[in-house]
C-alpha positions in Angstrom: 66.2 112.0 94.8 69.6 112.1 93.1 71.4 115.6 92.9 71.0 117.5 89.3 74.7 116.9 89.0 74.0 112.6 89.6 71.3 113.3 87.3 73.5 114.0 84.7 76.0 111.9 85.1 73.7 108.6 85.1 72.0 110.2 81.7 75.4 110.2 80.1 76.3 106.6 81.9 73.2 105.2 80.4 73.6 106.5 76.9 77.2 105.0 76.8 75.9 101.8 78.2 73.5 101.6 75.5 75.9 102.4 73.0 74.0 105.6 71.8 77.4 107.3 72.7 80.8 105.0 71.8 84.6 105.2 73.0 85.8 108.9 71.0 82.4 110.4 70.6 81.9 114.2 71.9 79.8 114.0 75.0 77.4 117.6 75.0 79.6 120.6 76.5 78.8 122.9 80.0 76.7 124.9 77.9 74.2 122.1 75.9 74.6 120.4 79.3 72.9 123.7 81.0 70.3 124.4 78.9 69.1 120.7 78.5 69.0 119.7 82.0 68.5 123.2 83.5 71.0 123.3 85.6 73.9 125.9 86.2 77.2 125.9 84.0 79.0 125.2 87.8 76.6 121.6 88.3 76.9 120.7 84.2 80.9 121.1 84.4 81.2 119.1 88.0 79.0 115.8 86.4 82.1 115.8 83.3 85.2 116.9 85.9 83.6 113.2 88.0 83.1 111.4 85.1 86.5 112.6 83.9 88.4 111.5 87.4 86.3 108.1 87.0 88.0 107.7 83.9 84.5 107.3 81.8 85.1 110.2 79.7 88.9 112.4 78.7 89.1 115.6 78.2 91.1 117.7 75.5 91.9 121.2 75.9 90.3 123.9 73.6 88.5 120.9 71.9 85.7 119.1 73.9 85.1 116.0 76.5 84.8 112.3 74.5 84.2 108.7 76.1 87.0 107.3 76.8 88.1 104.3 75.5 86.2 101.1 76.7 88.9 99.8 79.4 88.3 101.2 83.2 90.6 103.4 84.2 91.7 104.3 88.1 93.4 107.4 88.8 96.9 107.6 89.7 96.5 110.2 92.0 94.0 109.3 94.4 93.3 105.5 96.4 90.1 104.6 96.3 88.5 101.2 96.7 88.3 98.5 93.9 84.5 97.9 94.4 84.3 101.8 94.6 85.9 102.0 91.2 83.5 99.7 89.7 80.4 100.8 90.5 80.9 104.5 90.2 81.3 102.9 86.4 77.7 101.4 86.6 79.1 98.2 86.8 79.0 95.1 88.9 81.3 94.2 91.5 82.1 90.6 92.8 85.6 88.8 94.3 86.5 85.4 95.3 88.9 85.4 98.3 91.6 82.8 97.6 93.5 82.8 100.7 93.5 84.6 103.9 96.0 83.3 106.7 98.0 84.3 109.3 101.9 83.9 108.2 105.2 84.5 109.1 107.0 88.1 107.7 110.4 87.1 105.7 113.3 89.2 105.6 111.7 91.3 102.8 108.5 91.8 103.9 109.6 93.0 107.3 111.5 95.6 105.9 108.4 96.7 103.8 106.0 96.2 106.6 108.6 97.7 109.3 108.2 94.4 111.2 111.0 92.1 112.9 111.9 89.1 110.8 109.2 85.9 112.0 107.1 88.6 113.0 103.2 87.5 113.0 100.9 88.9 109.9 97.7 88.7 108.2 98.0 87.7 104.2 95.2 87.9 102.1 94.5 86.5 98.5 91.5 88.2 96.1 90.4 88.2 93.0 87.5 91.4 92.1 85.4 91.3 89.0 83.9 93.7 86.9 80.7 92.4 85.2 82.2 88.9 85.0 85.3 89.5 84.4 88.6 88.9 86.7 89.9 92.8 86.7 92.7 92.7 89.4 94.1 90.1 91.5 94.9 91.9 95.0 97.9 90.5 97.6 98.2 91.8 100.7 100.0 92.0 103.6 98.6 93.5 106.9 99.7 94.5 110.2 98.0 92.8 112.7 98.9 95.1 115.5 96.5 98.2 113.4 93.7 95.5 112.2 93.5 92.7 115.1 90.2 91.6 113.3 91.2 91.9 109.9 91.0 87.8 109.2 87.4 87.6 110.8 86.1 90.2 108.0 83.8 88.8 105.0 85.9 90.1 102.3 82.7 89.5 99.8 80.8 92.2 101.7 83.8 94.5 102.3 87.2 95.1 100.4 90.2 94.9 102.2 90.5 98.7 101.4 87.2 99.8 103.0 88.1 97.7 106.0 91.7 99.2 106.8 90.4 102.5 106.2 87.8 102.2 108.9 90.2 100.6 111.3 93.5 102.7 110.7 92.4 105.6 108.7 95.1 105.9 106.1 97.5 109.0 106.3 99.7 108.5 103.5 101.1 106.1 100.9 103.9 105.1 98.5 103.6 103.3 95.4 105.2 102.0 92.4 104.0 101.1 89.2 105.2 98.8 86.3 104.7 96.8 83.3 105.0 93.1 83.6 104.3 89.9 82.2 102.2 87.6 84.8 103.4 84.7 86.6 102.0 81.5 85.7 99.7 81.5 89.1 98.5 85.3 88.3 97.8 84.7 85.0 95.4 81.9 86.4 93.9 84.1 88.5 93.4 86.7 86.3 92.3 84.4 83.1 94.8 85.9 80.8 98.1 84.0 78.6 101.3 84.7 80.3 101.5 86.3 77.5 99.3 89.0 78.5 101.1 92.2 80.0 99.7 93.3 82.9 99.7 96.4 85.3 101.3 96.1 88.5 100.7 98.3 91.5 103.0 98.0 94.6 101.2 99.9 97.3 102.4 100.9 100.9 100.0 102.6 103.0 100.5 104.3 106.4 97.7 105.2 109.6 99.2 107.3 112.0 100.3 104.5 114.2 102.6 103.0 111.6 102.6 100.8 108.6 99.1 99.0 107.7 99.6 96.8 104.5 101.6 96.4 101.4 99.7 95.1 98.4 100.7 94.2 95.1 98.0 94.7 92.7 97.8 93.0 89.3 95.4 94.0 86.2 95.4 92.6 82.7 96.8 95.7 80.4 94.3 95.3 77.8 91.3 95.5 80.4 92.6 98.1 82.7 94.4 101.9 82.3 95.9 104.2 85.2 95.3 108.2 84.6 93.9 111.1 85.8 93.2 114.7 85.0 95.3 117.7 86.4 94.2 121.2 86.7 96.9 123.8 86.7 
């Protein structure tokens, strides 16, 4: 049986997929919340705080808590798995892996990997879906030394990010985000114009033993948003 606060959450989930609540509509405060489910104020206010971090639904200050705008949105604070991201939205996840190899570290990439120059390590090519549709093209380089079996995993069952995680629990991270227009071969990949702006993530993460991967993460602009809620 879910918990009273899942309870909630999926309730407001399933209005907005049946469009009985749309992008700017008032979702029901703490205190309708409370009295309609039966729950205390502290459950009602932790379902909207998730579905706010999730990106689902903003909140204003001194006003109320709406649905967000119909684009998923992944905080900027927090890492968190692609396929994680997705179904927490009550959507469908699927990828395609395009490439995964063994190759060579160039001069840059063994600076960002901390690696010697013709250095051994493991690339990987994927495109994840949301219901359908091509929502970020991921491409990433990993050290083999921290993930010796990271080319024998089936990527459709697993994201690169569950995997490393498991293997070399990650300690901390840098990244970088910017506005770009796509390459031709990204645009492809994503099914967008070069045209299309897109949002790209430059991610370094870090296990205790070292450097685990750099990824650069690409998401059409018009289906994707980075945010997050802070408390101070």
């Amino acid at each position: 049986m879910l918990a009273r606060y899942s309870q909630i959450k999926l309730a407001i989930l399933e209005q907005i997929e049946a469009g009985d609540m749309r992008p700017g509509d008032r979702v029901p405060s703490e205190n309708q919340l409370t009295e309609e489910f039966g729950v205390s104020r502290m459950t009602a206010r932790r379902a909207l705080t998730e579905l706010v971090d999730e990106g689902i639904l903003m909140r204003s200050q001194g006003i109320g808590t709406f649905v967000s705008d119909d684009r998923p949105m992944s905080s900027m604070l927090t890492i968190r798995s692609i396929h994680d991201e997705i179904t927490q939205r009550g959507h469908q996840h699927s990828c395609q892996v395009i490439q995964l190899a063994e190759v060579k570290a160039c001069h840059q990439m063994s600076i960002w990997m901390s690696v010697t120059e013709g250095d051994s390590l493991y690339h990987s090519q994927i495109v994840h879906f949301e219901n359908g549709k091509a929502i970020q093209f991921e491409d990433r380089f990993v050290n083999p030394l921290l993930a010796p079996a990271y080319l024998q995993q089936n990527f459709l069952t697993i994201t690169p990010n569950q995997y490393l995680n498991k293997v070399a629990p990650l300690t901390e991270a840098d990244h970088v985000i910017e506005a770009m227009l796509p390459a031709m071969d990204v645009a492809q990949k994503l099914d967008i114009a070069v045209s299309q702006p897109c949002l790209k993530i430059s991610r370094r993460t870090f296990s205790a033993q070292g450097v685990v991967s750099y990824a650069q993460l690409y998401h059409p602009g018009h289906r994707y948003r980075l945010g997050g809620h802070l408390d101070f």
